[in-house]
C-alpha positions as CSV (number, residue, x, y, z in Angstrom):
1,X,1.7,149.8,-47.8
2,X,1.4,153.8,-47.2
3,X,0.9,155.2,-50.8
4,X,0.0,152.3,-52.5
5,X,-2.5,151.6,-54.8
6,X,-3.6,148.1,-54.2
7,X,-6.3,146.3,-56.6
8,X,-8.5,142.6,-55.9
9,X,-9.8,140.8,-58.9
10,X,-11.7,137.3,-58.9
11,X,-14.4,135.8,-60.1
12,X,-17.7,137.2,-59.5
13,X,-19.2,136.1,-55.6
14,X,-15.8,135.1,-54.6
15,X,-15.9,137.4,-51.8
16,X,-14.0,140.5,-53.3
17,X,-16.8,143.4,-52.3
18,X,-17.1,141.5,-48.7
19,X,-13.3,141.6,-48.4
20,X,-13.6,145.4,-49.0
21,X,-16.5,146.0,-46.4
22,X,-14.5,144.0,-43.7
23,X,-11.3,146.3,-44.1
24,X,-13.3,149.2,-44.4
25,X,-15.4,148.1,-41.5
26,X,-19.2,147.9,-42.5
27,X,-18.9,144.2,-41.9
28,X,-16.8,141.9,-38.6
29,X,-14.9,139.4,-39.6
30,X,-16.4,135.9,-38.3
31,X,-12.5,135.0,-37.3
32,X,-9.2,136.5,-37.6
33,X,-8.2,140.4,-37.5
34,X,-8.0,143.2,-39.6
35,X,-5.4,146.0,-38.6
36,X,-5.0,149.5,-40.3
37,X,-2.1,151.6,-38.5
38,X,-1.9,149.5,-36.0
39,X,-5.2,149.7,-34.8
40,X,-7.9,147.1,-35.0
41,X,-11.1,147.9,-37.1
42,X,-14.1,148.0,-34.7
43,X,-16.6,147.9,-36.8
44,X,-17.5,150.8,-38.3
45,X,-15.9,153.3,-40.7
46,X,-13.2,155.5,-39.3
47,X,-12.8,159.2,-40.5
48,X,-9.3,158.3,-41.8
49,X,-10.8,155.9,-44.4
50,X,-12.9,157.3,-47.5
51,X,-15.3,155.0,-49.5
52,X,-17.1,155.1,-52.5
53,X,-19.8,152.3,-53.3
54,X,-20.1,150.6,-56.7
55,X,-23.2,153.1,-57.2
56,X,-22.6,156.5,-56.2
57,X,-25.2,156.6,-53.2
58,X,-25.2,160.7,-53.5
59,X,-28.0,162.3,-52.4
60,X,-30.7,163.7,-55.1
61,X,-32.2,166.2,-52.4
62,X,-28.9,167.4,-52.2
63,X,-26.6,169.7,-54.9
64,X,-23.0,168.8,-55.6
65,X,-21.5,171.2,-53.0
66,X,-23.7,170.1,-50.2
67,X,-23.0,166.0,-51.2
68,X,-19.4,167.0,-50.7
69,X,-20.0,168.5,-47.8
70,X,-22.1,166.2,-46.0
71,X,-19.2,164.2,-44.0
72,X,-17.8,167.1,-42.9
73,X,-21.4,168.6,-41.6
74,X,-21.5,165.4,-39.5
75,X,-18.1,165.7,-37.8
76,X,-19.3,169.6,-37.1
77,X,-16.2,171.3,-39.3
78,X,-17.0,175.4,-38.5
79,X,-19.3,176.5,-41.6
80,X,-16.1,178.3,-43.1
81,X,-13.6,175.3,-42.7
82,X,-16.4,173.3,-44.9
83,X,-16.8,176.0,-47.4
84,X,-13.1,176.4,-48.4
85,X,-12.5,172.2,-48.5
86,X,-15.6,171.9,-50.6
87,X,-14.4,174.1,-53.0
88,X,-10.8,172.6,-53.1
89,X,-12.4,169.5,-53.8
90,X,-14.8,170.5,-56.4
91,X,-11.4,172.1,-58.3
92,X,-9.5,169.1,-58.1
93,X,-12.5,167.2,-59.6
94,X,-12.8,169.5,-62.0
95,X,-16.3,170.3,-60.9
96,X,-16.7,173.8,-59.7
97,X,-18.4,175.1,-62.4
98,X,-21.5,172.2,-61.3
99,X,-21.7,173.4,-57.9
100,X,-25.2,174.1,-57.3
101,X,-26.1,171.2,-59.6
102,X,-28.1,167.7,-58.4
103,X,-27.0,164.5,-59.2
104,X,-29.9,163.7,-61.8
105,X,-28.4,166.5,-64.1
106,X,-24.5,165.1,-63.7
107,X,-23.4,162.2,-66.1
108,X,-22.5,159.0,-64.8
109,X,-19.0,159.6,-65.1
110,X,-19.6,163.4,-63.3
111,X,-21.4,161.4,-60.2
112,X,-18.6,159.1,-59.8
113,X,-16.2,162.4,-59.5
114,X,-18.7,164.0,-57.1
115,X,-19.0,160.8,-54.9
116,X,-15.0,160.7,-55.0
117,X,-14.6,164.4,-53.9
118,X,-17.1,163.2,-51.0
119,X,-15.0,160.1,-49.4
120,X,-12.0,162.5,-49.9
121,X,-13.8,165.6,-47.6
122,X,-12.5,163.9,-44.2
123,X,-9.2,163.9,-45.7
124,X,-8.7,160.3,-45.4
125,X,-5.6,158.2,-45.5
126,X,-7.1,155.1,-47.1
127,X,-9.6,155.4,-49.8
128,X,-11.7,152.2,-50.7
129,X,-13.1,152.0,-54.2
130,X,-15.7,149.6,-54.9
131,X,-15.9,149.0,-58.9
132,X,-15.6,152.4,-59.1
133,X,-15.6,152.7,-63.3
134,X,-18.7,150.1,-63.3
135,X,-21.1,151.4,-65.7
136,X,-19.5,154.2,-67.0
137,X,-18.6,154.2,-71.1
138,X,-14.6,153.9,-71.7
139,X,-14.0,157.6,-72.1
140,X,-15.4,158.1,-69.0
141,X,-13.8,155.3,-67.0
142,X,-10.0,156.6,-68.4
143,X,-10.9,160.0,-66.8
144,X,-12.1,158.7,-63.9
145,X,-8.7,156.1,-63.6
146,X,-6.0,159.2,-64.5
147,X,-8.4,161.5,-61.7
148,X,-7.7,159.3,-59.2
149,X,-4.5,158.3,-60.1
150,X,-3.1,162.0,-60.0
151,X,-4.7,162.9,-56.5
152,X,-3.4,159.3,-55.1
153,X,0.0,160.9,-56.5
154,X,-0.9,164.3,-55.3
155,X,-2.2,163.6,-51.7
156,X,-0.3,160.7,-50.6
157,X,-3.2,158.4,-50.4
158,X,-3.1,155.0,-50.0
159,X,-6.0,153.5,-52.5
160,X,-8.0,149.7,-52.3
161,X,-9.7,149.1,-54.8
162,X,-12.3,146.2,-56.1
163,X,-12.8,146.0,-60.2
164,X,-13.5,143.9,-63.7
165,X,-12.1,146.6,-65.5
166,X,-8.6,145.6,-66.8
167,X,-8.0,148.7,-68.6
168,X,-7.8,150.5,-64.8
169,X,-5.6,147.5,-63.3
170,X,-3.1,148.8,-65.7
171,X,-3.3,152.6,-65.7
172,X,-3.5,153.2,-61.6
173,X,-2.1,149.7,-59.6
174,X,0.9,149.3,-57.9
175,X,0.1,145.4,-57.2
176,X,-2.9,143.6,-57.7
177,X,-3.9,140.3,-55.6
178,X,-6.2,138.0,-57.2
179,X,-8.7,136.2,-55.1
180,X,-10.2,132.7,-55.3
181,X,-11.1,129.5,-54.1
182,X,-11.2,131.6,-50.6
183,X,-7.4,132.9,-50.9
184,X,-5.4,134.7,-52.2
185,X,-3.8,132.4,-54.9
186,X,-1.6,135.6,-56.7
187,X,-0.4,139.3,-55.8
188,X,2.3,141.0,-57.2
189,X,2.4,143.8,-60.4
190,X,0.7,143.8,-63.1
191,X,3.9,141.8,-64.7
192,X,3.6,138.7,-62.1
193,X,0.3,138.2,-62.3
194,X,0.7,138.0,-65.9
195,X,2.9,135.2,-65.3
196,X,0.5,133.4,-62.9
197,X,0.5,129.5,-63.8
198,X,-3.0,129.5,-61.8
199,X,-6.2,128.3,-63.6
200,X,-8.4,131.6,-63.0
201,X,-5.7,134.0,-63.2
202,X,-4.3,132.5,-66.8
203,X,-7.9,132.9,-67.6
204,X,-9.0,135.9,-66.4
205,X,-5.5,138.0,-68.0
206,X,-5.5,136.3,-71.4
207,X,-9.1,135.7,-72.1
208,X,-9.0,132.2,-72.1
209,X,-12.8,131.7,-71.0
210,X,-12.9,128.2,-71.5
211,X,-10.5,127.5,-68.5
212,X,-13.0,129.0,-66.2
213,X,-15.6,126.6,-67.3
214,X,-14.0,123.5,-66.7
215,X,-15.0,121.9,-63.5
216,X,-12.8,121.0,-60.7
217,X,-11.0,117.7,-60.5
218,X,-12.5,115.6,-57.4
């Protein structure tokens, strides 16, 4: 829904990540639909939607303010218009001060902020977030889940995100769905998925591993 903040968890090759690409639009869907405002995706990203990739794909060529600016260089925003929306963004991500930095002198955790500020640029109405805290040490990963959490709150955005990281599922979703065997087998809060009787689920949210390593019955 508008304004939601929508997580996907399952085990690893499940499909989560492709799910993410076919909403967003990188990949077609080999049946079915996908419709965002009531408009079909056709296949390729749309400026309303903002992405960022598991790995923050910036630029190294490129400083901080000219990563944030690329997406608006390539919709030709007049030279002033980028200027004053690079530097909003760099303020909210608390990263004006790195400006004319590159990305090899940034932290991991600093990248991921930069990358964010970059799918946000277009202004977009869905943002996508693709294991977005992967790699990054706890610390880090908090600042990065109460960032995006306060401009989700702040600009109205509706956020999709894939992750392992349990710790974010229950400081920024409004529902999570948990995918497996090809379906969705649970979606609701944090709270109902808690109380999921499925195999996986029981196993992913109380750490019972040995559930996920029993086979299937025939």
């Amino acid at each position: 829904a508008s304004g939601e903040f929508v997580s996907i968890v399952g085990p690893s090759g499940c499909g989560k990540s492709t799910l993410l690409h076919m909403i967003a639009g990188f990949l077609m869907p080999s049946s079915g639909s996908i419709i965002i405002n009531g408009q079909p995706v056709a296949g390729q990203l749309h400026p309303s939607l903002g992405y960022i990739f598991q790995k923050d794909t910036l630029l190294p060529w490129y400083t901080v303010q000219k990563n944030v600016a690329l997406g608006l260089r390539f919709q030709s925003v007049p030279p002033d218009q980028v200027q004053s929306r690079v530097e909003s963004l760099l303020e909210l991500g608390h990263l004006s001060e790195f400006a004319n930095a590159y990305p090899h002198q940034l932290s991991g955790g600093m990248r991921k902020r930069v990358a964010l500020a970059r799918a946000l640029a277009l202004d977009p109405a869905i943002v996508f977030l693709d294991e977005p805290t992967s790699g990054l040490d706890p610390i880090s990963a908090g600042d990065f889940d109460a960032l995006i959490k306060t401009l989700q709150k702040t600009l109205g955005l509706t956020v999709f995100m894939v992750t392992h990281d349990l710790a974010s599922l229950n400081i920024v979703c409004d529902r999570v769905a948990a995918l497996a065997d090809g379906k969705i087998v649970a979606i609701g809060p944090m709270s109902a998925l808690l109380r999921s009787e499925h195999p996986w689920v029981r196993a992913y949210f109380h750490g019972k591993r040995s559930l996920m390593l029993q086979p299937k019955e025939s």
